[in-house]
C-alpha positions in Angstrom: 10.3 -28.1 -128.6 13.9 -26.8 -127.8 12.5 -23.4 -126.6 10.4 -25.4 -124.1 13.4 -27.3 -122.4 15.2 -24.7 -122.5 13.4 -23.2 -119.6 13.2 -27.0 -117.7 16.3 -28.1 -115.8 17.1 -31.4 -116.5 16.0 -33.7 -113.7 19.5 -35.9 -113.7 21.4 -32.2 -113.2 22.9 -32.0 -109.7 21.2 -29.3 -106.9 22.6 -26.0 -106.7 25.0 -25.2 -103.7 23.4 -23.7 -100.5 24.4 -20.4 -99.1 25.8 -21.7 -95.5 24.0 -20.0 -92.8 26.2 -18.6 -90.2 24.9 -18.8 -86.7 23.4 -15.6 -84.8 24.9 -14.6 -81.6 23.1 -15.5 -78.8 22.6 -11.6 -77.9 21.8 -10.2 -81.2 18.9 -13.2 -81.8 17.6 -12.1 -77.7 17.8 -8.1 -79.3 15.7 -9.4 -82.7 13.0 -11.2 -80.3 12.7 -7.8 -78.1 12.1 -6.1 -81.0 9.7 -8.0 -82.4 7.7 -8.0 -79.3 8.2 -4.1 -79.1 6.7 -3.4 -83.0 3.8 -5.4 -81.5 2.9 -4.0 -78.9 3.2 -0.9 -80.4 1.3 -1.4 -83.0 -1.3 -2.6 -80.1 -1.3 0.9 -78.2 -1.3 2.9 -81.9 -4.5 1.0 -82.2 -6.2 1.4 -79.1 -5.1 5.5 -79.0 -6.5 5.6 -82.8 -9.6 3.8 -81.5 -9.6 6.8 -78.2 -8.8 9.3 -80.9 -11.9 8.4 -82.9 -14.1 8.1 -80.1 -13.1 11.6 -78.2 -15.0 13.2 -81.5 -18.2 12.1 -79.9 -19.9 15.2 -78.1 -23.9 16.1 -77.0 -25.5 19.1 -77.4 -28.6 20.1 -74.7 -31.9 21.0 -75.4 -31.2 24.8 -75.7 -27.9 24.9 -77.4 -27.1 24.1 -81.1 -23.7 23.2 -82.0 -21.1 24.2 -85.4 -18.3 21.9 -86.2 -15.9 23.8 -87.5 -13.4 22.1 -89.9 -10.1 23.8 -90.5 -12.0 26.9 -89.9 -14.9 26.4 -92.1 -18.3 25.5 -91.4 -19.4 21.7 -91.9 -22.4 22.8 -94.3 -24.3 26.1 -95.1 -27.2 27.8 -93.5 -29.7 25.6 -91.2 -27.9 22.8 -92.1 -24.6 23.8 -90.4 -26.5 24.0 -86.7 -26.7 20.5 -84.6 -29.6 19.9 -82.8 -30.0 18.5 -79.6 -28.8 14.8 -79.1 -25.7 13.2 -80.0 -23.3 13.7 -82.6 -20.0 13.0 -83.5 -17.1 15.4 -85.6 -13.1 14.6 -86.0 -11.2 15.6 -82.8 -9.5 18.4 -82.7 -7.4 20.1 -84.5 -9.2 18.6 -87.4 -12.8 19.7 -86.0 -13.9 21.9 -83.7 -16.9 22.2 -81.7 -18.6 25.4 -81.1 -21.9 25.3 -78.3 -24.4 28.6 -79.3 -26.7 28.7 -76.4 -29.7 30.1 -78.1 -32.3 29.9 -75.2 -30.1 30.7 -72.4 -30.6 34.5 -71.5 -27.2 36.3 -72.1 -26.4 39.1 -70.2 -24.2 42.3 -71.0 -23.6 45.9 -69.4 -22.8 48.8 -70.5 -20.3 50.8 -68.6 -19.3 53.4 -71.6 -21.4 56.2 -69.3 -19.6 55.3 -66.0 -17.0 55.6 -64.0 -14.2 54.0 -63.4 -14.7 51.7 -60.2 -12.7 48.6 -59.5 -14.2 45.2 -58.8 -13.7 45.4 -55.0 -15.6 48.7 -54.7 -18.6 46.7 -56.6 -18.8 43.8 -54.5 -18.4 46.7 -51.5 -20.8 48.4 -53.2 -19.3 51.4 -52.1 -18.1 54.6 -54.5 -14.7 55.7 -55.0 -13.1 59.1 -53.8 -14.8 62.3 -55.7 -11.8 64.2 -57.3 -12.7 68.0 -58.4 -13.4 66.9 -61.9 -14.2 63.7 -63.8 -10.6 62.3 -64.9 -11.8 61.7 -69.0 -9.2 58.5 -69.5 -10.7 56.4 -66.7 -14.4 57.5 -66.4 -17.0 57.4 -68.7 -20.0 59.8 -68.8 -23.0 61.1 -71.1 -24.1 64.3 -72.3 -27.9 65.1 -71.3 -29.8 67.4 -73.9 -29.4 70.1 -71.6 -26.0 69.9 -71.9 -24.8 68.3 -68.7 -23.3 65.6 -67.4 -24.3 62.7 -66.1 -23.4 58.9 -65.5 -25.7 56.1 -66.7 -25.3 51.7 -67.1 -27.4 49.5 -68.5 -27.9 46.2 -68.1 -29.5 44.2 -70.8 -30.7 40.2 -71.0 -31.1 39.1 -74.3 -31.7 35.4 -76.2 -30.5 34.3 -79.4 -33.1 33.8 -81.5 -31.6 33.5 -85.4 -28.3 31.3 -84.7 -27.6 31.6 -88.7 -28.2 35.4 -89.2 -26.3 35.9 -85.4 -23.5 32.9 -84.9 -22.0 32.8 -88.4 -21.9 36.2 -89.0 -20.7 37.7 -85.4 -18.5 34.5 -84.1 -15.4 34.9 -86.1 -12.5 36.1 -84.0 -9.6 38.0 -85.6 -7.0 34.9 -85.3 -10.1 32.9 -87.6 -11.3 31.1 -84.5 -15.1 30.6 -83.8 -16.2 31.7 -80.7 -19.5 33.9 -79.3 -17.4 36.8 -78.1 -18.0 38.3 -81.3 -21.6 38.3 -80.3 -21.5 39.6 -77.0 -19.4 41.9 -78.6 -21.9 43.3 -81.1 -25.0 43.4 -78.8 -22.6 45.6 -76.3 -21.6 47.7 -78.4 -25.3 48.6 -79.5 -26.1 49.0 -76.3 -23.3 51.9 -76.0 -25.0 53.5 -78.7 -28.5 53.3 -77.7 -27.4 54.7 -74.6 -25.2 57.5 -75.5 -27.9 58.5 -78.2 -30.7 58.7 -76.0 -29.1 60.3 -73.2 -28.6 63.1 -75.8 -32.6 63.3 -75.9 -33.4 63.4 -71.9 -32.7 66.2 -69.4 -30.6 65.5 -66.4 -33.9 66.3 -64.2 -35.9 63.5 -66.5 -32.9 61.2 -66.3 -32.1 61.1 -62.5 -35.7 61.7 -61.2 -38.5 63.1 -63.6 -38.8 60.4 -65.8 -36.8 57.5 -65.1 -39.0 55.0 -66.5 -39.5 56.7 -69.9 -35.4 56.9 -70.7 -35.3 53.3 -69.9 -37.8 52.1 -72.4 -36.5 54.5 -74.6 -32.8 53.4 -74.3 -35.0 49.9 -74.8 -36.7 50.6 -77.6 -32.9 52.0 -79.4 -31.5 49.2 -78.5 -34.1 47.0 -80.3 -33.9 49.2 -83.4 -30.2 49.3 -83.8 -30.0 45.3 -83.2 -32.7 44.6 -85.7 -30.8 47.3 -88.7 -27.6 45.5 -87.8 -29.3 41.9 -88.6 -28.0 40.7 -85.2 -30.5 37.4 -84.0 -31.0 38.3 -80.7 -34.2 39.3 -78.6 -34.1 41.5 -76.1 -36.0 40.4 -72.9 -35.4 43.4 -70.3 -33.2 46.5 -70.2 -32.0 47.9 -66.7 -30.6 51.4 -66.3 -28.4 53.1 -63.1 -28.3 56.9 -63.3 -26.2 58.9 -61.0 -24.8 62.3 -60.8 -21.3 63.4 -61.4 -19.3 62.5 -57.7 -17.8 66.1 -57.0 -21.3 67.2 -57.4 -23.0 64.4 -55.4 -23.9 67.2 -52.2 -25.6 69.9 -54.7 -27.8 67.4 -56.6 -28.5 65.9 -53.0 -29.7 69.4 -51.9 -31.5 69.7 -55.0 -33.6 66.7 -54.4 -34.4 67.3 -50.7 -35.5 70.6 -52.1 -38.2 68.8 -54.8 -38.9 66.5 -52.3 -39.9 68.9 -50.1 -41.4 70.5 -52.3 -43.7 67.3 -53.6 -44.4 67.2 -50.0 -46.2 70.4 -49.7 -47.7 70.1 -52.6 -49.4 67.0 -51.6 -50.5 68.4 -48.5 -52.1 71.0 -50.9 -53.6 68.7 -53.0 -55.1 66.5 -49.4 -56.3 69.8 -47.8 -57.7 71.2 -50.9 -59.8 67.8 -51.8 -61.1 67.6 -48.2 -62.1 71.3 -47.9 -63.7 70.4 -51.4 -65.0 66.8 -50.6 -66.9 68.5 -47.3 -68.0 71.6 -49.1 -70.0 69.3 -51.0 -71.3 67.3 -48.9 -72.6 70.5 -46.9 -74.2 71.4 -50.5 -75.5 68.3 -51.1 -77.3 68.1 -47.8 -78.8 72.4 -47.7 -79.9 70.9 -51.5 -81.4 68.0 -50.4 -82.9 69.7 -47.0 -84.5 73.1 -48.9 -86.0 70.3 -51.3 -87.4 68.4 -48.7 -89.0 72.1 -47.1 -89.8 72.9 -50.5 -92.4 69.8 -51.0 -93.6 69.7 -47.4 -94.5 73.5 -47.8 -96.1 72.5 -51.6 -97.8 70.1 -49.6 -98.8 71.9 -47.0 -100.2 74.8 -49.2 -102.4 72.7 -51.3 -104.0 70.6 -48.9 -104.9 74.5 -47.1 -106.3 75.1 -50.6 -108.3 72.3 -51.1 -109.6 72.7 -48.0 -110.4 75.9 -48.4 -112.1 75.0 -51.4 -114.2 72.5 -50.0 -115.5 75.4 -47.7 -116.2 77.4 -49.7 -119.5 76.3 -51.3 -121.0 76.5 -47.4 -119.5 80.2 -46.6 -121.3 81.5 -49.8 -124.7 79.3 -48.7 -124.6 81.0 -45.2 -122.1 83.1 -44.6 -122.9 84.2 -40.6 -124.1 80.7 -40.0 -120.3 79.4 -41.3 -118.5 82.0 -39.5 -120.2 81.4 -36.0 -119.5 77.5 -36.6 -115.9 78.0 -37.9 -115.7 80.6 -34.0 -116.7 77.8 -31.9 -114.7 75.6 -33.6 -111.3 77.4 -33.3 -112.2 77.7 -30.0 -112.7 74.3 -29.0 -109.5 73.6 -30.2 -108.0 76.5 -28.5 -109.3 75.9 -25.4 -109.8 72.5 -25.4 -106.4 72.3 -23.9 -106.5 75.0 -21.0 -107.1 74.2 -17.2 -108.9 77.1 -16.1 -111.1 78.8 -18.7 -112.9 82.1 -18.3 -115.8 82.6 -20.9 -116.9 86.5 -20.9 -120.3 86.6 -22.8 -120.3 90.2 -25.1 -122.5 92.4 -24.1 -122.4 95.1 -27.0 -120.7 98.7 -26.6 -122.9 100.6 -24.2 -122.0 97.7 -21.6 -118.7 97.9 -20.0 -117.6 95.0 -18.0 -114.2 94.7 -15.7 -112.2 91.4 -14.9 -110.3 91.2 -11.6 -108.0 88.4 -11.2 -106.1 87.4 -7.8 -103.0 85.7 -9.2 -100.7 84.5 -6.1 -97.1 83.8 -6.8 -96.3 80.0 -6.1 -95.9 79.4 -1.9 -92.5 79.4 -0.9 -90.6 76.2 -0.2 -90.1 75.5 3.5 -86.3 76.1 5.2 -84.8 72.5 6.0 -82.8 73.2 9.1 -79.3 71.6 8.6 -78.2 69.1 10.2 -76.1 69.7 13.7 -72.8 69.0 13.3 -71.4 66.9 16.1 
């Protein structure tokens, strides 16, 4: 009982004494209120740029993009799972997250200048060439060695699509300061296009290269590049490959001469060719038509033949009946038709060999034609 008034105060004990309150200064209390109102409105603005901070993290990505959100430096997930598809998403703002965009529809484009030389970007917008110095000057301009051991300069062009964004963006999009970005990308695809270019020029004659065979070095320099991007595991497709060839520039007049020289060349030989397939083309046709002409003669006299035959067959049975009797008929008859046709016919009946007889014939020359007196001139 003791213990538990102990911790009572006795209701008839007097109040304890009040610290007095000394007044504020009328300045000092004005300085309290402003801060008050300050730590509010601060807190107001933290909130609303907490609210904008949260919100900036919310990006899209398009139909032909996938997107990796890269936090601190690492992937958010492994494999398929670390690609964004298209829609909306949302990631921490940077530098907490970071939001890498791998187009892997769009066709990508990179070139290949390690075979040419050095031209400045004015001089390709010109399109114009720059001066030819007596030589090639080896720390500007870059060239290729043809199989035949010369020199030449080639650069290709190549559009390409991403196809395997895990095999291609995670392994080839890490810079060297442990950014993401695709230049590591365009940067492997370039560089085996170098290769496929330098290795294959290796494999082609200048003449193939600059005018025999165009078309096969540039499927060939194709079909390299395809290789090498497939044993590299880089996920990219290769849609077309185009290839500029050009001689060295202190040589530009001698292969110029060259060429007019083949072309000239081609030329006469086509002529060749034309004048040998007409002289050909009509030589047969002449052929043809003797052939076909001789075979006509030939059944028209086959014809011709048997029907004599025949008919001779058919008189023969009445020559061997009465021979005289068929040769007197057979007289008369070539006679009528002889001299069926005549104006003037003169029979002479024979009269045997003891009986001589002699023909006399006036035979006139036509008249002459009368003068026609010209006409008097006035």
């Amino acid at each position: 009982m003791s213990t538990e008034h102990s911790h009572h105060e006795h209701p008839h004990d007097p109040p304890a004494p009040r610290t007095p309150q000394t007044p504020m200064d009328p300045g000092a209390q004005a300085l309290a209120d402003a801060l008050r109102s300050s730590f509010f409105i601060v807190k107001i603005v933290m909130v609303v740029l907490l609210v904008v901070f949260l919100g900036s993290g919310f990006f899209t990505v398009g139909p032909q993009e996938r997107a990796l959100v890269l936090r601190f430096g690492r992937t958010v997930g492994e494999g398929d799972a670390a690609l964004l598809g298209p829609g909306a998403h949302w990631a921490f703002p940077y530098p907490i997250d970071e939001v890498v965009r791998v187009p892997i529809r769009e066709i990508q484009t990179v070139r290949s200048t390690a075979g040419w030389y050095f031209t400045t970007p004015e001089q390709e917008l010109a399109g114009t060439e720059p001066f030819a110095g007596p030589s090639l000057n080896p720390a500007v301009d870059g060239y290729l060695i043809t199989a035949d051991l010369n020199i030449v300069h080639s650069r290709a062009t190549m559009d390409y699509r991403i196809d395997d964004p895990v095999g291609c963006v995670l392994r080839f999009t890490v810079g060297t300061n442990g950014t993401f970005d695709l230049s590591g990308t365009t940067v492997a695809v370039q560089n085996s296009l170098d290769s496929a270019l330098v290795e294959t020029a290796g494999k082609f004659g200048i003449d193939a290269i600059l005018v025999n065979d165009v078309a096969g070095f540039k499927d060939a320099v194709q079909r390299r590049v395809v290789e090498l991007l497939a044993l590299r595991g880089i996920g990219v497709s290769v849609d077309q490959v185009k290839i500029e060839s050009k001689p060295p520039l202190f040589l530009k007049g001698d292969f110029a001469q060259v060429n007019q020289a083949v072309q000239r060349r081609e030329q006469l030989l086509n002529e060749a060719r034309k004048f040998e397939n007409e002289t050909v083309s009509r030589a047969e046709a002449e052929a043809v038509s003797i052939v076909n002409l001789a075979e006509s003669e030939r059944k028209r006299l086959v014809e011709s033949i048997r029907a004599e035959a025949d008919r001779f067959q058919e008189l023969l049975p009445k020559y061997r009946a009465a021979p005289g009797l068929f040769v007197q008929l057979q007289q008369a008859e070539a006679l009528s038709r002889s001299l069926g046709q005549l104006q003037d016919t003169i029979y002479l009946q024979d009269r045997g060999e003891d009986h001589s007889r002699e023909l006399r014939l006036l035979l006139n020359r036509l008249p002459p034609k009368p003068k026609t007196e010209a006409p008097a001139t006035p």
